[in-house]
N, C-alpha and C positions, 0 to 999 in steps of 0.2 A: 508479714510483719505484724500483722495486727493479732495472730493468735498469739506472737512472742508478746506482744507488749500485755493481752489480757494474762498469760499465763505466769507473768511481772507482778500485776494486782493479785492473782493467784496465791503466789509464793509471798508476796508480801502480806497482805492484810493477816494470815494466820501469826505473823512473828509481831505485826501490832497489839496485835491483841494481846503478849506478853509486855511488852512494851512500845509507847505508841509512838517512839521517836527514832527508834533504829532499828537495823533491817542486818540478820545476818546473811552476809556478801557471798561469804563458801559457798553456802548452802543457794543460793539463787543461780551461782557461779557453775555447781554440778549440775543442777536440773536443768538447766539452758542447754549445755552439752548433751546428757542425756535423753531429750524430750528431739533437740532439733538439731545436733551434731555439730551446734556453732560455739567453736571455742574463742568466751570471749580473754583476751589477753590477762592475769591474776597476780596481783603482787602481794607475796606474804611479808614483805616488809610494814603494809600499814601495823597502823596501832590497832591491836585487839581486833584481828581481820575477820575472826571466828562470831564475834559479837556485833561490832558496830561497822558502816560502811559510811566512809568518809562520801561525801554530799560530791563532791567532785569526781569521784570513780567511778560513783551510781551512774551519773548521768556520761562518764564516757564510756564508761559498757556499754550503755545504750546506742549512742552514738556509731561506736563498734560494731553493735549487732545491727542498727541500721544501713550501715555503709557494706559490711558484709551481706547482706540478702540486697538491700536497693541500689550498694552503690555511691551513697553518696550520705553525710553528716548533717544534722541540725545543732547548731550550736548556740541556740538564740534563746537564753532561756527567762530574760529578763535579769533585773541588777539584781547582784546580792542579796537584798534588802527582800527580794520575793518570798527567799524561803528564812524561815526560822533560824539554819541555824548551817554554817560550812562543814561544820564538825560531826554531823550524823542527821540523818534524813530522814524528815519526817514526813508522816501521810498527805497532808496538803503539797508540799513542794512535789512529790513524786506523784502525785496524780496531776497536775498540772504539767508536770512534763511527759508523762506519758500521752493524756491528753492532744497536747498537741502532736506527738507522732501518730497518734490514730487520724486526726485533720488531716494531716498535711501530706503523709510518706505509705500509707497501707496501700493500695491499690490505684498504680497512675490509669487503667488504661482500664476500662467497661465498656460492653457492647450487648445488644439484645440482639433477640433471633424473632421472626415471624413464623416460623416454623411449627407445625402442630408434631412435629415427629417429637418421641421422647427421648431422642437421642442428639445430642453433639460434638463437632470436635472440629477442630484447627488445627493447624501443624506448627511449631517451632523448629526453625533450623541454626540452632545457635547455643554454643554450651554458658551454661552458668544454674542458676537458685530460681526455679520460677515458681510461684505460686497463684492457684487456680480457687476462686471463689465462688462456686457455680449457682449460687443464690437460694440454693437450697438446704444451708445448713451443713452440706461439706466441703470444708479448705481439703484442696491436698499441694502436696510440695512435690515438683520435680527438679530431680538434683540432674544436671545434665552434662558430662564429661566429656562428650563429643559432641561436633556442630553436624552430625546427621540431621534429616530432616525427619521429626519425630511427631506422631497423631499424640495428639493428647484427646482422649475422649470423654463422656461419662452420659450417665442414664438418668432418666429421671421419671418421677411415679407419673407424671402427667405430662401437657406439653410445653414442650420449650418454651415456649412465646411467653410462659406466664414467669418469668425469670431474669434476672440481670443477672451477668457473671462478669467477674472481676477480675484485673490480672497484673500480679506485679511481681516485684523479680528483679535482678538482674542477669544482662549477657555478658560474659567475658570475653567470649571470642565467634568467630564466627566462621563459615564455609562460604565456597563462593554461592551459596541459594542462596533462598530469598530468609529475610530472619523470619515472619511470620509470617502465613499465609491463611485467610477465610476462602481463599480459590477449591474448588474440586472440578471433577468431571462435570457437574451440572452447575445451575443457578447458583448461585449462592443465598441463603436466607438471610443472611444480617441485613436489620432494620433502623439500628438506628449505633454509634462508636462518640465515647466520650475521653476526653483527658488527652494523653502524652506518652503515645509508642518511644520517645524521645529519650524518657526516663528510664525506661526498661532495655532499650534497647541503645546504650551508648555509641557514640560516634567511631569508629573504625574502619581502615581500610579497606576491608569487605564488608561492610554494611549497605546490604538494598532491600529494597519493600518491591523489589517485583512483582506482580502479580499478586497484590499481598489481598487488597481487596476485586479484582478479580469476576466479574459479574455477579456483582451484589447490586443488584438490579433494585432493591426495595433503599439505598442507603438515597437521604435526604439533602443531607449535609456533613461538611468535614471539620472536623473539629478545628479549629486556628492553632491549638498549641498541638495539634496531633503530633507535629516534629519536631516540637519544641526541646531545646537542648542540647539538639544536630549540631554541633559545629564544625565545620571542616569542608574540605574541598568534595566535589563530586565523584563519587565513584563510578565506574564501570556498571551499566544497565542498574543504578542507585532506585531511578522511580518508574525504571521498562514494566508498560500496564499496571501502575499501580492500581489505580480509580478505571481501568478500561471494561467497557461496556455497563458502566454504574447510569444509567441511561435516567436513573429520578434524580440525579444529585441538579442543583439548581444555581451553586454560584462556588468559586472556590475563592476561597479565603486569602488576602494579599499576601499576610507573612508566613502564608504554608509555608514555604522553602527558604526563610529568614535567614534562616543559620547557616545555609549552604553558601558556600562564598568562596570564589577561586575560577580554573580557568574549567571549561567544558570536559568532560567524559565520555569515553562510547557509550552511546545506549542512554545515555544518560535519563534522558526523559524522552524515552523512544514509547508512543502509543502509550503516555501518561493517563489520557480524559479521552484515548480513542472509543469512538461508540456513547459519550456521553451528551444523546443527544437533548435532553435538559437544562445543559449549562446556556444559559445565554448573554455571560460577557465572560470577558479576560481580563483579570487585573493587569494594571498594566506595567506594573510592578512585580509581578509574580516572577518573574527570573531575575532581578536585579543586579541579587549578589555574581550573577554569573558574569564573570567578566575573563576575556581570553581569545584566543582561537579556537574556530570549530573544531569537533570531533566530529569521527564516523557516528552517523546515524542521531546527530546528538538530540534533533526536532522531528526525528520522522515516526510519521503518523503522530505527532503530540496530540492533534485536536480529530482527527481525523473522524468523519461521523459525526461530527456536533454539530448537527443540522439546525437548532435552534441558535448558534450564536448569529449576534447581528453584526459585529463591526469588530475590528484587528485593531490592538491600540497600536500605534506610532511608533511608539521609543517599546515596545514586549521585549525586541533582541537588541534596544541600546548597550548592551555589556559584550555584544559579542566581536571582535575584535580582530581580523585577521584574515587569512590562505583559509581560502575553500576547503572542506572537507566533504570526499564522497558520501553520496545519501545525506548529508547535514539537513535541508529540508525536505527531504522526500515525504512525499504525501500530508505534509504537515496540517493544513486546511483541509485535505481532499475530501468533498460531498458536504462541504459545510452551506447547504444549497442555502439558508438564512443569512447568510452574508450580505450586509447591504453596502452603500456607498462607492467608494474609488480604495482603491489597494492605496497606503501610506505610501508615499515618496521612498521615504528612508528608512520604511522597513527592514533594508538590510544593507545601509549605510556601512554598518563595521567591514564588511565583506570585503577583503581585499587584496589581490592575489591572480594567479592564474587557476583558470577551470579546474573543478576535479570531477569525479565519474557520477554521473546524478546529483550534481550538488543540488538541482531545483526540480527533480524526478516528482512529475504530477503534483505540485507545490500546492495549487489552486482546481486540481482536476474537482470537478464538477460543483464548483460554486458559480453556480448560475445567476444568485442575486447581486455580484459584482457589476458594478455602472462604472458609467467613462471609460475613458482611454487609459489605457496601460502607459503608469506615468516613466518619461522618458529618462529617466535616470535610475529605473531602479534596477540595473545590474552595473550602474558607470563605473564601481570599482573592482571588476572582473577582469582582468586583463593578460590575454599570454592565448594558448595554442589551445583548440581545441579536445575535451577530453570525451569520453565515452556516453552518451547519453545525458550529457549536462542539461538540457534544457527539454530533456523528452517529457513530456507531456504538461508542463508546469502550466499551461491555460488551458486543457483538455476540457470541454464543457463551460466555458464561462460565457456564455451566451449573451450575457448583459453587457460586456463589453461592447464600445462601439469605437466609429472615428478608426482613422488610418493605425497603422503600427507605427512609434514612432523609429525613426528613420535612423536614430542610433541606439537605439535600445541593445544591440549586442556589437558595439561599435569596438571595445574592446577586443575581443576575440580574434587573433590574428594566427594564420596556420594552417596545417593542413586537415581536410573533414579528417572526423572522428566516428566512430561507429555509433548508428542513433541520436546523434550529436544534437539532430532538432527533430525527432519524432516525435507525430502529433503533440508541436508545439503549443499548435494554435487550433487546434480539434474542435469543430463545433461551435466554435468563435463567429457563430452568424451575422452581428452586431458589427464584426470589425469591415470596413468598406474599401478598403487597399493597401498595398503593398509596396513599403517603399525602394525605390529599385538597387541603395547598395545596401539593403539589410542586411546579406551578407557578403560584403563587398571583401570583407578582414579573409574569407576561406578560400585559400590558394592550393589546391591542389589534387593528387589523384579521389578519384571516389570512394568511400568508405562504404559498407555495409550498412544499409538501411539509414544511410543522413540525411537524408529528409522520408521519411516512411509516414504517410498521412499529420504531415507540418502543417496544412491547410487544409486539410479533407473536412465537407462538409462545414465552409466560409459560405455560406450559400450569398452572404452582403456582397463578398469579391464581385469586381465588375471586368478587372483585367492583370494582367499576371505582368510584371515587366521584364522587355526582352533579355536584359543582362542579370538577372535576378541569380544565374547559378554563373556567371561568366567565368570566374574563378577556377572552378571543376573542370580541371583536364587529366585527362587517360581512362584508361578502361572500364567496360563498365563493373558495378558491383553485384553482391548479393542485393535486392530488395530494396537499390538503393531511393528508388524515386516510387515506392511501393503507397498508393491512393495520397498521393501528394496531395491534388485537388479534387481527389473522390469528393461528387455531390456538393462541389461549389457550381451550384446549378447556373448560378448569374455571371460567370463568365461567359463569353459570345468571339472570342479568340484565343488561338494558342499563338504564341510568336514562335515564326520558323527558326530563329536561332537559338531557341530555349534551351536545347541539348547539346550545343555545338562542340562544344568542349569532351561529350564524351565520345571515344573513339576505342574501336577495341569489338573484341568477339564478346557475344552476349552473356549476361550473366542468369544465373537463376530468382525468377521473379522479380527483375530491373523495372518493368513498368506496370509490372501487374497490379489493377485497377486506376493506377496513377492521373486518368479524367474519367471515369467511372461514376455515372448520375452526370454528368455535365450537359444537362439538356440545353442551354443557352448556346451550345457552341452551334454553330452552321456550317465551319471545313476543318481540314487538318491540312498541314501543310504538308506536301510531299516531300519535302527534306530533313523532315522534323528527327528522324531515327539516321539521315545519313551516314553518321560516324560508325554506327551499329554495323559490324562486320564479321561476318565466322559464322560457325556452326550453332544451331538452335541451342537452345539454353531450356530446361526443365520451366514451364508459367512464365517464362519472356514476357509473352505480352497478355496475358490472362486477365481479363474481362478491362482491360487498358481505354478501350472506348463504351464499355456496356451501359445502356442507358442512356447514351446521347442523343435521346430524341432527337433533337432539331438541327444533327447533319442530314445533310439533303447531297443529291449527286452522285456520283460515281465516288468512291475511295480510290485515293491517288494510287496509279499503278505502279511507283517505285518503292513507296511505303515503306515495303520490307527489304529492299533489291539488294541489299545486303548481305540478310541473312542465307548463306549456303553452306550444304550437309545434310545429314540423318536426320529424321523428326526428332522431334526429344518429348517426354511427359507433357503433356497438357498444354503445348506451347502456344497454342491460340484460343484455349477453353475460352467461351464465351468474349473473345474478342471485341466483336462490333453485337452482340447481344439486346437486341431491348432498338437497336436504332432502323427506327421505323420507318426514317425520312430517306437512308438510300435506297437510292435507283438502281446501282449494278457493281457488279464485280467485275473489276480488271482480268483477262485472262492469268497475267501474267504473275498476280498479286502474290504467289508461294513459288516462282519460277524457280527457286535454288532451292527449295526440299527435295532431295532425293536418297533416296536410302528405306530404310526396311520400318513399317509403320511401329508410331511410337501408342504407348495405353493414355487415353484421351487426347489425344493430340489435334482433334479438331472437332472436340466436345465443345457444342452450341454455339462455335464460332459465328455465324448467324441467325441464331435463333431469335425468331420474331422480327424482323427485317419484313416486315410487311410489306413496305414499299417496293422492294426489288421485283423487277420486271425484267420479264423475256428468257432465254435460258441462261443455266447454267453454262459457264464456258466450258468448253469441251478439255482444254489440258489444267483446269485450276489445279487438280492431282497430279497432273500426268506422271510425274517421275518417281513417286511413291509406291515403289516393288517391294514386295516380298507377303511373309506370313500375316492374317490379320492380327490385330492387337487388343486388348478389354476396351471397350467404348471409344474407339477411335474418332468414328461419328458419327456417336452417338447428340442426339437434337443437334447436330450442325445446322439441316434448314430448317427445322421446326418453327410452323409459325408462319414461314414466308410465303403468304397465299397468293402473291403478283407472278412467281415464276412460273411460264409457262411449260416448260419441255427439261429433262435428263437427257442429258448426252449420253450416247451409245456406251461408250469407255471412260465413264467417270472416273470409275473404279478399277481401270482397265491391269493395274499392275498389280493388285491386289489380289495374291494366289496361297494354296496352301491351309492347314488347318483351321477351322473358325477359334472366335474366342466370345468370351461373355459380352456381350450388349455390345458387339462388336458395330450396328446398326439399330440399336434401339431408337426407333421414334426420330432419325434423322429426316424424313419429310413428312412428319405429324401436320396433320395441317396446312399440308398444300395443295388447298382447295384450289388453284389457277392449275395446276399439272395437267396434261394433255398427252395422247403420245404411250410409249410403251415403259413400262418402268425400268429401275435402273439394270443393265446388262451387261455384259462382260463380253465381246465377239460375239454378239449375239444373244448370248444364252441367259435367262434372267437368274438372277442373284438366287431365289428362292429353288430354285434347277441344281445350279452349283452347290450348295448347304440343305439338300433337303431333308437333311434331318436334326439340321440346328436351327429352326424355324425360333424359338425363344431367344438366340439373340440377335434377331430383326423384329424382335415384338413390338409393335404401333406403328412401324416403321411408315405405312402410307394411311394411317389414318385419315378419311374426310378427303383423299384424293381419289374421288370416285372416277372424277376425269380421264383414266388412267385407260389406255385400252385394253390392257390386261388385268382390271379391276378385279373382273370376275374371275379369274382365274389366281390371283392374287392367295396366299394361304391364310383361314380363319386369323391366325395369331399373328399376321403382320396388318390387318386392317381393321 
């Protein structure tokens, strides 16, 4: 705009100079067209149109050619009484109205670069009139007929940084991209954006700034009118990564998103300020106009990464209004480790409905400066059947949290489990100190896939688990379903035998796998704890289900398993009782119903480092396990356990046919108490049988000199 309006003074002052009060109209009317291809509308009805130009035409030609390139009119040119004369126009009146369009309408929107490269460029993805001022003395014009996403670039004799460049224009229409973008494959250099993307880029359907600035790592601050003019409802991913990873910006401005006003959009403000870990508050206003029911993903990841904000205003989602929507807070806070205080009450007050798939998916995951208790009303208006992952991870790392869970915090939720429904709810929730026993009192029904998968794992404050806590949960077991439930809540010191009671059924794959895992407080297991548990092994059933619980002592109850019968399966006991150092012995009878053809890990480091275990090995722990070996079957089974004194004859007794890799690697590493002849088959020792796959029983008797066939033992097993 602002070459047309110099090029105004151009065409004019030469015709003053014939005379200084009228301006001929044609003659300004062709060279407009032929210089910038803007036809402004021409009436040869005036009087004398060839000579003089009526004072009212002037300035809506102007008007014309303003609204044609920007968009939009200035009509404000003062009374009358300003200019001389209505009847022909004179040099004062038209340079005061030119004047002000060079103020007011040449260039809404400038930005600087940091950049020493002598090159730059942006993308528009939006058709319409855009003009580029690159601060060095060349305008150029892009005429844009389609909403491709298009580089605009240019060169410069030195470097960028020493340069403002200027951008104004308008869009007509737009594609579903983004309208501008400063994003690339790398950093982005912008240092510093001034004015009103708002004015260039008017309100429409498809209008969004995704990714528009985009790790622009050096941006300060955001302009308050940068959206200024926006008016309209939200669109579809409208400000998805606008400002994401802008890691210096410092505050964002309340009426950023003034103009936006209506009910929620996908995407809408999905990873808006994610990565911006600078900012350190939230207006608390900043979404105001947003008033509605959720959309998909409408907050997720919005802050995520703003590890310097301190505190969540109260009323941020008072506009939001309605039924859950999947992903609506996913990740929304998550790693905003600067978090201080108590989560708001009525943080999400509007919320109201039954569950949808991650509505709270790691909400708060690793805001570890959150204190007190998780206030007891903030899901009270969720109400209906559980759905997919709703509450999975949403306290995952809140450390600071302390004090019991309150006792109807998911009091709503009525129905049957959902897949992940409360996966690592409460994750690493060390501060929390118990469990109240109908927290999930509303879930009726069969077992879902991983619905509780590490809910408490790593509660180390837990003192006690209560007995009816899953009571609800009847029929078969799942995939994963109780997968490190209470891994590493070290300060538990009992399991209640009826904890499981409800699940009944042939195993599933990975059902308890590490499910008390670290639980060094415990001292027994109950022997009826897996009763229900019946059929044929399951691929990691019980994988590494007790590993780490130092402080059982005793014998492991001999029924434990007395359920599980059939074929081995994958890695069904890998590191089982691993790490617990406090038993004394193994049941004979402890695998009684394995029988069938050995499975690949299948009793990998089942007790590895069991130090405490004393006297032999029972002689059938294996017994019914016939056929071909398998890849590291077991492999560290005793590793570690230096109290055993003696290998029974036929440990391995069914074990016939081709070897396999690390079919015995390192299974009695470390069993400095061994005595006696090592392990043998009818006599004949293991290394006899495989003499020429000695690498996969490498370490196998390591440090058990004890052994009365030490010396005869092969280099590569000791």
């Amino acid at each position: 705009m602002k070459r047309l309006l110099f090029l105004l003074f151009f065409l004019l002052f030469p015709i003053y100079g014939y005379c200084a009060s009228i301006v001929n109209v044609e003659y300004i009317h062709q060279a407009i067209k032929q210089k910038w291809n803007v036809d402004i509308p021409y009436s040869a009805e005036l009087e004398n149109p060839k000579i003089a130009a009526n004072m009212k035409y002037l300035l809506t030609m102007i008007d014309r050619a303003n609204a044609r390139l920007n968009g939009f009119e200035t009509t404000t040119y003062g009374d009358n009484a300003t200019y001389a004369t209505l009847a022909a126009a004179d040099t004062i009146a038209a340079d005061a109205a030119v004047q002000d369009l060079i103020a007011e309408m040449e260039y809404p929107f400038s930005f600087a670069s940091k950049s020493n490269s002598t090159s730059f460029s942006f993308k528009i993805g939006a058709a319409g009139t855009f003009y580029v001022d690159w601060g060095d003395g060349t305008v150029e014009r892009y005429e844009k007929n389609n909403t491709s996403l298009q580089t605009i670039s240019h060169t410069y004799s030195d470097a960028v940084s020493n340069y403002k460049i200027r951008l104004g224009g308008r869009a007509t229409a737009y594609s579903d991209k983004v309208a501008i973008s400063f994003a690339g494959a790398s950093i982005c250099s912008l240092k510093s954006i001034e004015g009103s993307l708002g004015e260039i880029f008017p309100y429409d359907e498809n209008l969004n700034f995704a990714d528009t600035f985009n790790l622009c790592r050096g941006l300060t601050d955001i302009p308050e009118n940068l959206f200024a003019g926006i008016q309209g409802a939200p669109t579809a991913n409208m400000f998805e990564g606008t400002f994401r990873y802008c890691s210096s910006l410092t505050s964002i401005p309340e009426n950023l998103f003034a103009g936006i006003q209506g009910a929620p959009a996908k995407n809408v403000f999905r990873e808006t300020f994610s990565g911006c870990s600078g900012l350190t508050s939230i207006p608390e206003k900043l979404f105001v106009g947003i008033q509605g029911a959720p959309a998909k993903n409408v907050f997720r990841e919005t802050f995520s990464g703003c590890s310097g904000l301190t505190s969540i205003p109260e009323k941020l989602f008072v506009g939001i209004q309605g039924a859950p929507a999947s992903y609506m807070y996913s990740n929304t806070f998550y790693d905003c480790s600067g978090l201080t205080g108590s989560i708001p009450e009525n943080l999400f007050a509007g919320i109201r409905g039954a569950p949808a798939d991650r509505m709270f998916f790691y909400t708060f995951d690793g805001c570890s400066g959150l204190t007190g208790s998780i206030p007891a009303n903030l899901f009270a208006g969720i109400q209906g059947a559980p759905a997919s992952g709703m509450f999975q991870g949403t306290f995952d790392g809140c450390s600071g949290l302390t004090g019991s869970i309150p006792a109807n915090l998911f009091a709503g939720i009525q129905g049957a489990p959902a897949q992940s429904m409360f996966e690592s709810t409460f994750f690493a929730c060390d501060g929390l100190t118990s469990i109240p026993e109908n927290l999930f009192a509303g879930i009726q029904g069969a077992p879902a896939e991983r619905m509780f998968s590490g809910t408490f794992s790593s509660c180390s404050g837990l003192a006690s688990i209560p007995e009816n806590l899953f009571a609800g949960i009847q029929g078969a077991p799942a995939v994963r379903m109780f997968y490190s439930t209470f891994d590493g809540c070290s300060g538990l010191t009992s399991i209640p035998e009826n904890l499981f009671a409800g699940i009944r059924g042939a195993p599933a794959q990975s059902m308890f796998s590490s499910t008390f895992s670290g639980c060094n407080g415990l001292t027994s297991i109950p022997e009826n704890l897996f009763a229900g548990i019946r059929g044929a092994p399951a691929q990691s059933m019980f994988s590494r289900t007790f590993s780490g619980c130092s402080g059982l002592t005793g014998s492991i109850p001999e029924n434990l398993f007395a359920g599980i019968r059939g074929a081995p399966a994958q890695s069904m006991f890998f590191d089982t009782f691993s790490g617990c150092n406090g038993l004394t012995s193994i049941p004979e009878n402890l695998f009684a119903g394995i029988k069938g053809v050995p499975a690949k890990n299948m009793f990998d480091g089942t007790f590895n480092g069991c130090s405490g275990l004393t006297g032999s090995i029972p002689d059938r722990l294996f017994g019914d396990i016939q056929g071909a070996p398998a890849s590291g079957m077991f492999s560290y089974t005793f590793s570690g356990c230096g109290g055993l004194t003696s290998i029974p004859e036929n440990l391995f007794a069914g074990i016939q046919g081709a070897p396999a890799v690390r079919m015995f690697y390192r299974t009695f590493y470390d069993c400095s108490g061994l005595t006696g002849p090592s392990a043998r088959i009818n006599g004949e020792y293991l290394y006899n049988i495989w003499p020429n796959n000695i690498s996969d029983m490498s370490y196998m008797y390591v440090g058990a000199r004890g052994l009365s066939d030490y010396s005869e033992i092969p280099a590569g097993m000791k």
